[in-house]
NUVOLUM-150842 format. One record per residue (C-alpha): residue number from 1; x, y, z. Coordinates in steps of 0.1 Angstrom, whole numbers. Layout:
BEGIN
{resi:NUM	X:X	Y:Y	Z:Z} .
...
# end
This chain:
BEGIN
{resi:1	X:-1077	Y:231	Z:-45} .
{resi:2	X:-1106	Y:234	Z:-70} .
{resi:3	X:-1124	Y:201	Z:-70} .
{resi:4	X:-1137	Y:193	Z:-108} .
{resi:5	X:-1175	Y:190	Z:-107} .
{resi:6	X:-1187	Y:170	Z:-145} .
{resi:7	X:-1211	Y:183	Z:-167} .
{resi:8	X:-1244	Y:162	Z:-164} .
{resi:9	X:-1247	Y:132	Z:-184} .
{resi:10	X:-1273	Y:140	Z:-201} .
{resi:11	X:-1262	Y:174	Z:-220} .
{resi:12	X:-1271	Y:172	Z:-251} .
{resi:13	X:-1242	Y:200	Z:-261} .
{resi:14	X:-1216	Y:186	Z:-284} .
{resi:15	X:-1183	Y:190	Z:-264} .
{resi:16	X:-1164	Y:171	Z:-288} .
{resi:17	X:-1169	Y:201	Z:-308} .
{resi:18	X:-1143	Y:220	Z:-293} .
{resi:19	X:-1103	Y:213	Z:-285} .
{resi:20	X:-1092	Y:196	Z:-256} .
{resi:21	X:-1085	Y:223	Z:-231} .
{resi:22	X:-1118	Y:246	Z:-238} .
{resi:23	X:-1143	Y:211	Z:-237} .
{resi:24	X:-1122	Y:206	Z:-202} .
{resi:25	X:-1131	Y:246	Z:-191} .
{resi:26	X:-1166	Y:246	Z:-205} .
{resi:27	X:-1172	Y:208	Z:-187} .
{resi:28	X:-1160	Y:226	Z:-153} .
{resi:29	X:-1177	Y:256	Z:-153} .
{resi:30	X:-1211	Y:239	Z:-164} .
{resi:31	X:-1206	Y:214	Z:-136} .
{resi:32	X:-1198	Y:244	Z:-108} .
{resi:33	X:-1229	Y:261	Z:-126} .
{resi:34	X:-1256	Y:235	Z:-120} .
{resi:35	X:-1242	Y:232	Z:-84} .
{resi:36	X:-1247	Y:264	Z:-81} .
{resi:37	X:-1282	Y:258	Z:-93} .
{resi:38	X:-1293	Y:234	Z:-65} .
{resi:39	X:-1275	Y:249	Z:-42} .
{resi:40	X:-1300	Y:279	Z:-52} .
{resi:41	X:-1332	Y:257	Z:-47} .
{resi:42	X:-1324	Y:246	Z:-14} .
{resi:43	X:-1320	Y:284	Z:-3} .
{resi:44	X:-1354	Y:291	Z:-24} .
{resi:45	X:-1371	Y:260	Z:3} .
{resi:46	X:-1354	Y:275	Z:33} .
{resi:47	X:-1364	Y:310	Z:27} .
{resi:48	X:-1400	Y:301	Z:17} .
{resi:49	X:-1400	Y:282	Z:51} .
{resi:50	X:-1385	Y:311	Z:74} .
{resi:51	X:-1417	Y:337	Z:54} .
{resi:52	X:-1443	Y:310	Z:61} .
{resi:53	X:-1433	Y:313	Z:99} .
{resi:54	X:-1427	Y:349	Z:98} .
{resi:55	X:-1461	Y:353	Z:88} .
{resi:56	X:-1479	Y:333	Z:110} .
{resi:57	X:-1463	Y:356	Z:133} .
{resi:58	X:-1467	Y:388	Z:120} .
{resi:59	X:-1505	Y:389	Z:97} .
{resi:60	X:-1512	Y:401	Z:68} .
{resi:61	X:-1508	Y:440	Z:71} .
{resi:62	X:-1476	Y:437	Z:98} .
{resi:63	X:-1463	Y:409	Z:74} .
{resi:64	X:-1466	Y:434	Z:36} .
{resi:65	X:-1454	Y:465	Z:56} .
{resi:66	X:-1422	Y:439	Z:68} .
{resi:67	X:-1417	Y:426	Z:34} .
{resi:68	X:-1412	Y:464	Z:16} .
{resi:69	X:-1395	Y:477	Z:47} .
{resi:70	X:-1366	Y:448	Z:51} .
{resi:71	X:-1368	Y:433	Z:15} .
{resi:72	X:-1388	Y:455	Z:-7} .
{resi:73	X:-1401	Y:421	Z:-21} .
{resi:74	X:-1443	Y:424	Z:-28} .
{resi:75	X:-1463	Y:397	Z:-18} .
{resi:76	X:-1460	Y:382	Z:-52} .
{resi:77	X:-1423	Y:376	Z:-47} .
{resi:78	X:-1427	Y:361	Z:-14} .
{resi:79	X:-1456	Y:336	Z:-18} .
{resi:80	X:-1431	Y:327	Z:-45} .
{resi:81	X:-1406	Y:313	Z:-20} .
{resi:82	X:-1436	Y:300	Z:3} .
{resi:83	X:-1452	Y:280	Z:-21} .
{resi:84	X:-1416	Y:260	Z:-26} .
{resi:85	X:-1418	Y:253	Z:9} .
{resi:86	X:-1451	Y:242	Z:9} .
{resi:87	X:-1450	Y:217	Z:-19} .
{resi:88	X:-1424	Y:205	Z:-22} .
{resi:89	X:-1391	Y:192	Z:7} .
{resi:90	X:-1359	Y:199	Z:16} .
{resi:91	X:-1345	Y:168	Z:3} .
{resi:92	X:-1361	Y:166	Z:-27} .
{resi:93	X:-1347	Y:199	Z:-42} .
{resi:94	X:-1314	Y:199	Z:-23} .
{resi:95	X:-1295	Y:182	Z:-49} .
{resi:96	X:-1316	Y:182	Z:-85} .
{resi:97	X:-1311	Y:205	Z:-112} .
{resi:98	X:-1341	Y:223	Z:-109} .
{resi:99	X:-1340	Y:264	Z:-116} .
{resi:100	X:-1352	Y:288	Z:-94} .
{resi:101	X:-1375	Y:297	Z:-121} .
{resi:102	X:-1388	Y:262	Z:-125} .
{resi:103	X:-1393	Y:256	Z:-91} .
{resi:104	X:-1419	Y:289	Z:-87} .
{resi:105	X:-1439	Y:271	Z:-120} .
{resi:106	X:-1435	Y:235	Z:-108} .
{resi:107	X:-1450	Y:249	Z:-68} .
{resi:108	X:-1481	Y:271	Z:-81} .
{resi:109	X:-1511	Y:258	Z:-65} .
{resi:110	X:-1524	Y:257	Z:-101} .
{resi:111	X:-1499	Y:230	Z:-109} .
{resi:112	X:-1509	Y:195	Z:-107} .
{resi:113	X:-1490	Y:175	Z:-85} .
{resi:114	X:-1484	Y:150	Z:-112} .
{resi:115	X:-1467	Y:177	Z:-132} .
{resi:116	X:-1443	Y:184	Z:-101} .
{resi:117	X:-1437	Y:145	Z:-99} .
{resi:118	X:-1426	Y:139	Z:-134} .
{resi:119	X:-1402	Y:170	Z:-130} .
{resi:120	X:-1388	Y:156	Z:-100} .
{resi:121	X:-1386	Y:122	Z:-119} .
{resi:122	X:-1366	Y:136	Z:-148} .
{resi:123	X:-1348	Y:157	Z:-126} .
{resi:124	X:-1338	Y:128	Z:-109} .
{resi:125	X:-1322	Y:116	Z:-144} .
{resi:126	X:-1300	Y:143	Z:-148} .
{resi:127	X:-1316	Y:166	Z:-168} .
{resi:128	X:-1321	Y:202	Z:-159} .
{resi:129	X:-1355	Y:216	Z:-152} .
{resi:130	X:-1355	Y:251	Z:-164} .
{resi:131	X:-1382	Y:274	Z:-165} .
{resi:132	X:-1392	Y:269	Z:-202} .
{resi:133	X:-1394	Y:234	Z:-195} .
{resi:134	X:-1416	Y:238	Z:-166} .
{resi:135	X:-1437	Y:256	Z:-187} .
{resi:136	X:-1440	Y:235	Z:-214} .
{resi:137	X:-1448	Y:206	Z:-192} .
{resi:138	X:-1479	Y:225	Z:-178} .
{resi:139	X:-1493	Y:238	Z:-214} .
{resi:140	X:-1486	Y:201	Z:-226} .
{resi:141	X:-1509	Y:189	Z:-187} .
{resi:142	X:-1529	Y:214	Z:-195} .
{resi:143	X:-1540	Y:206	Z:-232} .
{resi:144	X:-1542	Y:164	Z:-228} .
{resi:145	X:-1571	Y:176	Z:-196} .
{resi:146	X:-1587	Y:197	Z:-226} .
{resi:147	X:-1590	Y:169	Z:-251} .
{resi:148	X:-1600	Y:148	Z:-219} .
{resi:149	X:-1631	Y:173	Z:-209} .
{resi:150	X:-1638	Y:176	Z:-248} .
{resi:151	X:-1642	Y:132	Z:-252} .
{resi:152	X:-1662	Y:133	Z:-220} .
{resi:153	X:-1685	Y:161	Z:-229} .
{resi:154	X:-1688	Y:148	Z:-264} .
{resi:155	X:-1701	Y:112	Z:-248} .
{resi:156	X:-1722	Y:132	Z:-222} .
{resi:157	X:-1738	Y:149	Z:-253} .
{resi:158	X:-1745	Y:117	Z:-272} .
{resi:159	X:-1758	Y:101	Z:-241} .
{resi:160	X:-1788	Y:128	Z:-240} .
{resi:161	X:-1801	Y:110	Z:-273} .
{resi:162	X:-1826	Y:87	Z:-267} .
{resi:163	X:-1853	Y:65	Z:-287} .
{resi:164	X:-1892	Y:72	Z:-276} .
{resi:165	X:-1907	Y:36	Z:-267} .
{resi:166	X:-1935	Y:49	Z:-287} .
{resi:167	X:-1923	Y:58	Z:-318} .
{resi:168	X:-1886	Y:49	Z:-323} .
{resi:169	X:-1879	Y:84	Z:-327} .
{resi:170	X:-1845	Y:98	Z:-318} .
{resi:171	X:-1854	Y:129	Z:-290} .
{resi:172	X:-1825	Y:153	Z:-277} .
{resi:173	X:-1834	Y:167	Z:-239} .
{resi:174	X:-1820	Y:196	Z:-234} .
{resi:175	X:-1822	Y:214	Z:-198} .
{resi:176	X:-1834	Y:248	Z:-196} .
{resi:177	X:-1812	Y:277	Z:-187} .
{resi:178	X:-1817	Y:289	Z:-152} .
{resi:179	X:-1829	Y:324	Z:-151} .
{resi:180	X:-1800	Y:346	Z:-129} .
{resi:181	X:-1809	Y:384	Z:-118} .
{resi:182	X:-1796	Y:404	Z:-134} .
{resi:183	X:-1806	Y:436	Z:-126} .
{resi:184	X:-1815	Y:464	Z:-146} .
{resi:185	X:-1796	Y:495	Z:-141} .
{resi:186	X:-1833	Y:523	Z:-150} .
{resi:187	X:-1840	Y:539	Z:-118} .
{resi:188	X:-1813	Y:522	Z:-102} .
{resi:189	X:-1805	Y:549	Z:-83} .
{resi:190	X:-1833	Y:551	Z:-56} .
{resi:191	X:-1834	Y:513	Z:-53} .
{resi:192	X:-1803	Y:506	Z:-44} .
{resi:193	X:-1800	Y:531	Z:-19} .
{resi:194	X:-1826	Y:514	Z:0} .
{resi:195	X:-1816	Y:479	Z:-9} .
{resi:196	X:-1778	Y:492	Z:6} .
{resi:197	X:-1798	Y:501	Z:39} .
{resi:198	X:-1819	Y:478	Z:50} .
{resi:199	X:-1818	Y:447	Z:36} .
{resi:200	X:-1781	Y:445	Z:25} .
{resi:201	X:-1748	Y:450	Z:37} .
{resi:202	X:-1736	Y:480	Z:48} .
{resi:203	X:-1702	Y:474	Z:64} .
{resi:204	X:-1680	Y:493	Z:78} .
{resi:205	X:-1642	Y:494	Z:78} .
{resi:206	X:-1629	Y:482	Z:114} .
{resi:207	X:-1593	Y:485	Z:103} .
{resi:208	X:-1579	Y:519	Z:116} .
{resi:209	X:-1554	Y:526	Z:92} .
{resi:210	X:-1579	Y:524	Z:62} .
{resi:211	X:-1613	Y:539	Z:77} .
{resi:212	X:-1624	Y:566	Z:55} .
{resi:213	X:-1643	Y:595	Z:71} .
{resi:214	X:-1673	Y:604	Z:47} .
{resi:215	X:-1674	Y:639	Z:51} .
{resi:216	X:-1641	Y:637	Z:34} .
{resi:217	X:-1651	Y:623	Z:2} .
{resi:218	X:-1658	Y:648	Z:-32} .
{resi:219	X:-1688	Y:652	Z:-49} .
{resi:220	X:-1690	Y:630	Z:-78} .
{resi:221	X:-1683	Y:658	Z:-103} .
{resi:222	X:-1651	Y:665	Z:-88} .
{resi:223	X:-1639	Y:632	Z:-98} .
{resi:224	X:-1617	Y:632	Z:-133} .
{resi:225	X:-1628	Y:603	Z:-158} .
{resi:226	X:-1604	Y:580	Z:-171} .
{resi:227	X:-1593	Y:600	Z:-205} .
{resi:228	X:-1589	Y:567	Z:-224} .
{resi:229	X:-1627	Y:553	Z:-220} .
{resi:230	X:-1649	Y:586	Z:-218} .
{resi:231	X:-1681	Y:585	Z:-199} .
{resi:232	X:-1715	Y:574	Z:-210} .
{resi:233	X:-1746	Y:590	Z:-199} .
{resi:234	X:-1751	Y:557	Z:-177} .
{resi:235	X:-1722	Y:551	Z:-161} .
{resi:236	X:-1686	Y:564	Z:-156} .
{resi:237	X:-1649	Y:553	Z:-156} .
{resi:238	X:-1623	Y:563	Z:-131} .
{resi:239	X:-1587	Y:550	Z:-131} .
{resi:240	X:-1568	Y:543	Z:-99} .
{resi:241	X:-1534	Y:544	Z:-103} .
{resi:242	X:-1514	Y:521	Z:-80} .
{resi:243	X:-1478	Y:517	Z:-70} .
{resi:244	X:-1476	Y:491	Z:-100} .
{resi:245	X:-1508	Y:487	Z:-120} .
{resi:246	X:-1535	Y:509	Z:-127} .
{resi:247	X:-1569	Y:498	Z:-117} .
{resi:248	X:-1604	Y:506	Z:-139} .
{resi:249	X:-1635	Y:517	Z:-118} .
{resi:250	X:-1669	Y:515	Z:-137} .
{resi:251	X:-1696	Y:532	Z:-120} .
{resi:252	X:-1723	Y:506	Z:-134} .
{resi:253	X:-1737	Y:473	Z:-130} .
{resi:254	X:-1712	Y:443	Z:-136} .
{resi:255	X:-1733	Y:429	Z:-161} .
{resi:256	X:-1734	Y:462	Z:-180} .
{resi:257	X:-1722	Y:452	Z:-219} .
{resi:258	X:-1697	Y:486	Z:-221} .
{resi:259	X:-1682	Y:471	Z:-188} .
{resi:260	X:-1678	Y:431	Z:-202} .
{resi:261	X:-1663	Y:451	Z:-235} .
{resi:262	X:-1636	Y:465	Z:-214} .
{resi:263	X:-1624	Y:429	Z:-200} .
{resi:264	X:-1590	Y:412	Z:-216} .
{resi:265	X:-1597	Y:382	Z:-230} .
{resi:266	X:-1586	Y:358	Z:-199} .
{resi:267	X:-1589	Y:371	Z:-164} .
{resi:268	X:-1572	Y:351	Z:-139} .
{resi:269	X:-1602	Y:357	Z:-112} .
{resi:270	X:-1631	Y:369	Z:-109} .
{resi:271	X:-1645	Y:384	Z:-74} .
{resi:272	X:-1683	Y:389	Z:-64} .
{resi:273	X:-1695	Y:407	Z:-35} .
{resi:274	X:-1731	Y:415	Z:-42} .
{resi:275	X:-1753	Y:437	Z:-16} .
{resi:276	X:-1776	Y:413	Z:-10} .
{resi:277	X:-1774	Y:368	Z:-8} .
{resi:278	X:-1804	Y:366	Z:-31} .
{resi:279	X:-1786	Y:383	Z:-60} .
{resi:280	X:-1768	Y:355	Z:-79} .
{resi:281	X:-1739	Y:367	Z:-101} .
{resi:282	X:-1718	Y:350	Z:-127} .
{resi:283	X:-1683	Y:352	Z:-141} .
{resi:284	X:-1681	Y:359	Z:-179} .
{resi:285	X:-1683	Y:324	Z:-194} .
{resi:286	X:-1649	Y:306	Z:-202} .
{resi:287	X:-1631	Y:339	Z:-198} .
{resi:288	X:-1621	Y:334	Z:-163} .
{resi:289	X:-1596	Y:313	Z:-140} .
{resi:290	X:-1613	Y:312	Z:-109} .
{resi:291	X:-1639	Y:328	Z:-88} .
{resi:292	X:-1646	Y:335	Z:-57} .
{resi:293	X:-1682	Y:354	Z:-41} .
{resi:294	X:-1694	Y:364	Z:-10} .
{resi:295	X:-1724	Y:383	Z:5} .
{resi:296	X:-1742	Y:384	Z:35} .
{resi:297	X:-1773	Y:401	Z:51} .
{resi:298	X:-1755	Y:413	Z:83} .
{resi:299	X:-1748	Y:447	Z:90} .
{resi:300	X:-1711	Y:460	Z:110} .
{resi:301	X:-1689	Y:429	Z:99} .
{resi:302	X:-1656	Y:429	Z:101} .
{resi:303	X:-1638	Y:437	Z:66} .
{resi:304	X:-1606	Y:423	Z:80} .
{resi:305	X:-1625	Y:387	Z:79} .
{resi:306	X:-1633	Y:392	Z:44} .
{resi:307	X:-1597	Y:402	Z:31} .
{resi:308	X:-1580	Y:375	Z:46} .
{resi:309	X:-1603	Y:354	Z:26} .
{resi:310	X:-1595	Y:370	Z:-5} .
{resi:311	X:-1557	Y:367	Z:3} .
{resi:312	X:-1560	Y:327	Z:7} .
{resi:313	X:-1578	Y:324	Z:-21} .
{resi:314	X:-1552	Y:349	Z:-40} .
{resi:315	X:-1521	Y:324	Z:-27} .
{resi:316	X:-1539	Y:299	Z:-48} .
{resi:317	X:-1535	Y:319	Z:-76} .
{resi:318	X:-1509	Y:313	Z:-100} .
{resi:319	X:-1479	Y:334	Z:-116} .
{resi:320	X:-1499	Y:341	Z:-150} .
{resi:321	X:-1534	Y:354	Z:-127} .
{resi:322	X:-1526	Y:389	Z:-136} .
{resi:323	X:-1558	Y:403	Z:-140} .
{resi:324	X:-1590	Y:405	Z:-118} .
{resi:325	X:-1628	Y:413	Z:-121} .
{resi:326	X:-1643	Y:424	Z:-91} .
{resi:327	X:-1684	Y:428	Z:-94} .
{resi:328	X:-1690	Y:453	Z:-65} .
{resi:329	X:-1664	Y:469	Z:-41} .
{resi:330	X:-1673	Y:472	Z:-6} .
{resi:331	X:-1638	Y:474	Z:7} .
{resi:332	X:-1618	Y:495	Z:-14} .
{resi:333	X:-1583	Y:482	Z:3} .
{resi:334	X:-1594	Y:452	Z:-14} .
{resi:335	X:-1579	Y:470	Z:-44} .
{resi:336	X:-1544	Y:477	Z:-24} .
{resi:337	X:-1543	Y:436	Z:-17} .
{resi:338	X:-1546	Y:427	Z:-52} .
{resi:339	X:-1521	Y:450	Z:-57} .
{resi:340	X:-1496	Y:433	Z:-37} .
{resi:341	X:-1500	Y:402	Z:-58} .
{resi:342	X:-1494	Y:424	Z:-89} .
{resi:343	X:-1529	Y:421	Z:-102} .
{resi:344	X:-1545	Y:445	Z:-126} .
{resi:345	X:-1578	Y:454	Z:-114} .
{resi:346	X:-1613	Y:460	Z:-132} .
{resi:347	X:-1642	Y:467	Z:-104} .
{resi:348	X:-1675	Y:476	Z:-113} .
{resi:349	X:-1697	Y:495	Z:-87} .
{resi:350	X:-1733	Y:504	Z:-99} .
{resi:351	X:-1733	Y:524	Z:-61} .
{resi:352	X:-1722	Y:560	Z:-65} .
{resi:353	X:-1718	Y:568	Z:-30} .
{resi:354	X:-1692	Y:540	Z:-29} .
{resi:355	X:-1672	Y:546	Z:-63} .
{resi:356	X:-1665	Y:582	Z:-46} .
{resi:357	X:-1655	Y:563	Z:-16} .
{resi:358	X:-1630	Y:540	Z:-37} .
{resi:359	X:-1613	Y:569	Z:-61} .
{resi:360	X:-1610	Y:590	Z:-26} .
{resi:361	X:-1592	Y:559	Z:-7} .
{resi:362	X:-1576	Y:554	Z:-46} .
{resi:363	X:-1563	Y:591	Z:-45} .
{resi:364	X:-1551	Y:588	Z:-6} .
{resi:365	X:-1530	Y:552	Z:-18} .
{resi:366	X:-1512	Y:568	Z:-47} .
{resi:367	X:-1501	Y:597	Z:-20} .
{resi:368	X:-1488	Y:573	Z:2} .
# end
C-alpha cells in the first residue's frame, strides 16, 4: 500500500491551479520526492563518514589510487562527502529538505557556520534548501562582511586624522610601505645556482613512485613552448597537460609582469615556496583566496611532509578555488595533487634545471 507523503507546507506552487486528481498526483509525487531528498543527505553524511575513516587508514597516495580504482570519484568529489560529515550530524540532515547540492555549499570550510545555521533554521521550517539557495545565502554573507570591512576601514582611515597641539592643523600619518625582495631576474642565472646549493633548499624526492632520475631529463631546447603564449627572450612557457586541466609553466620569476599578465582575475590560492626563508613573497593584491608559503634552509627533507601540508590546506578550499598560483615548484607532483582537487595550475620557476625537471615529470603524468 503506497502511503501518501504531503507536499511541504510551505510550497509556494499554486496547486489550486490544477483539477482535483492532477493537484492530488503532483502533491504525492512532490512529497515522495523531498523524501527522497533527505533520505539522500543522510547517505551523503554516512558516506563522507566511511571516506574520512578510510583515509585515516589508507594516506594520501593509497587513499587517490582507492578512490579512481573502486569509484573513479577525484579527490574533489570525495572531500565533498567528507566535509558533510565533518560539519554537520547525522540527525541534523536525516530528515530536512536539504539537496545534495546544498549540503556540499552549506559544508565548505569557506562557509561560515552561521550561514549553515540559518539553513538548518529554515530548513527546519519546511522550506527546501537547494543549491541556488545555498548560494545565494553565501553571496548575500559574503557582501553584508564587505560593507562591514568597508565601515571599519573607512573609521580606521578617519581615525589617522589628527590635530597638531601646535598649530591646530589637521595631519594624516600614513605608514610607509615595507620594502619586499623582489629579486631581479639580470644575471639570474649564475646566482641562483649557487643560492639553490648552498644556502637554500635543495630537496630531494623520497617518494619512490615519483623520483626523477636527472640523467633522464632533456635539454631545455628539446622542450616545446606553449603555442598560445610564445616565448620571450627572458623567460619561457610550457603547458602541462593533465588528466583534467592543463597547467602553465613560466620559466621566470613570480613577480615577472608577463607572468602576473597571464593570471585570471581571482585565483582561489596562491602557493609560495621560495629557495631560501629570507626571500619574502607576496600574493597579487586582492586577486587571491588564500595563501599558503613555506621555505626552509635544510637540505634532504622529506617532500611527502610538505604535500600533506598542501592537501590540508587544499581541504579547506572551497568548490569555486579552481585556480592556483604557485611561486616556485620544488616538487613537481605538487602539480598532480592539485590536480586531484581539479585545480588549474599557473607555476612560475625562474630555475631552469627545475622547469626541465617539472615538464619531464609533466610528460611522464600525461603517459600514465
Amino acid at each position: 500500500m503506497t502511503t501518501s507523503v504531503p507536499a511541504p507546507v510551505s510550497s509556494s506552487f499554486d496547486y489550486t491551479a490544477l483539477d482535483i486528481d492532477t493537484a492530488s498526483f503532483v502533491r504525492q509525487q512532490t512529497g515522495e520526492i523531498h523524501e527522497l531528498v533527505r533520505r539522500s543527505a543522510q547517505d551523503i553524511f554516512e558516506i563522507g563518514q566511511k571516506l574520512i575513516q578510510v583515509k585515516e587508514k589508507l594516506g594520501h597516495g593509497n587513499f587517490r589510487n582507492w578512490l579512481i580504482a573502486e569509484f573513479d570519484w577525484n579527490e574533489r568529489t570525495a572531500q565533498n562527502f567528507m566535509n558533510v560529515a565533518r560539519q554537520f550530524k547525522s540527525e541534523t540532515v536525516a530528515h530536512l529538505p536539504l539537496a545534495a547540492t546544498a549540503l556540499y555549499i552549506l559544508s565548505a570550510p569557506s562557509t561560515p557556520a552561521e550561514i549553515r545555521e540559518e539553513a538548518i533554521a529554515r530548513a527546519q521550517g519546511g522550506e527546501p534548501i537547494t543549491k541556488k539557495k545555498a548560494t545565494a545565502m553565501t553571496r548575500a554573507h559574503g557582501q553584508r562582511q564587505k560593507k562591514k570591512a568597508s565601515l571599519e576601514e573607512e573609521i580606521l582611515d578617519s581615525s589617522k586624522v589628527k590635530t597638531s597641539p601646535t598649530n591646530n592643523e589637521s595631519t594624516t600619518f600614513h605608514r610607509e610601505p615595507e620594502i619586499i625582495d623582489a629579486e631581479l631576474e639580470e644575471g639570474r642565472g649564475s646566482r641562483a645556482e649557487g643560492r639553490r646549493s648552498s644556502t637554500s633548499v635543495s630537496p630531494s624526492i623520497l617518494n619512490p613512485d615519483d623520483t626523477l632520475e636527472p640523467n633522464l631529463l632533456p635539454p631545455a631546447l628539446d622542450l616545446e613552448p606553449s603555442k598560445a603564449l610564445p616565448p620571450s627572450p627572458s623567460a619561457q612557457w610550457w603547458r602541462l597537460s593533465g588528466k583534467e586541466q592543463n597547467h602553465l609553466l613560466f620559466c621566470a620569476h613570480p613577480n615577472s609582469a608577463e607572468f602576473l599578465s597571464q593570471l585570471p582575475e581571482q585565483v582561489g590560492i596562491w602557493m609560495g615556496f621560495p629557495p631560501h626563508p629570507n626571500q619574502w613573497l607576496c600574493p597579487p593584491p586582492n586577486r587571491v583566496n588564500a595563501a599558503f608559503s613555506y621555505s626552509t634552509i635544510y637540505q634532504n627533507i622529506d617532500l611527502k611532509a610538505i604535500r600533506e601540508a598542501v592537501e590540508r590546506v587544499l581541504e579547506t578550499s572551497d568548490e569555486s578555488d579552481l585556480s592556483a598560483i604557485v611561486a616556485y615548484l620544488p616538487d613537481p607532483p605538487l602539480v598532480v595533487l592539485l590536480e586531484d582537487f581539479q585545480i588549474t595550475c599557473y607555476i612560475a620557476e625562474p630555475d631552469v634545471a627545475q622547469c626541465q625537471k617539472s615538464c619531464q615529470f609533466g610528460n611522464n603524468w600525461v603517459g600514465q
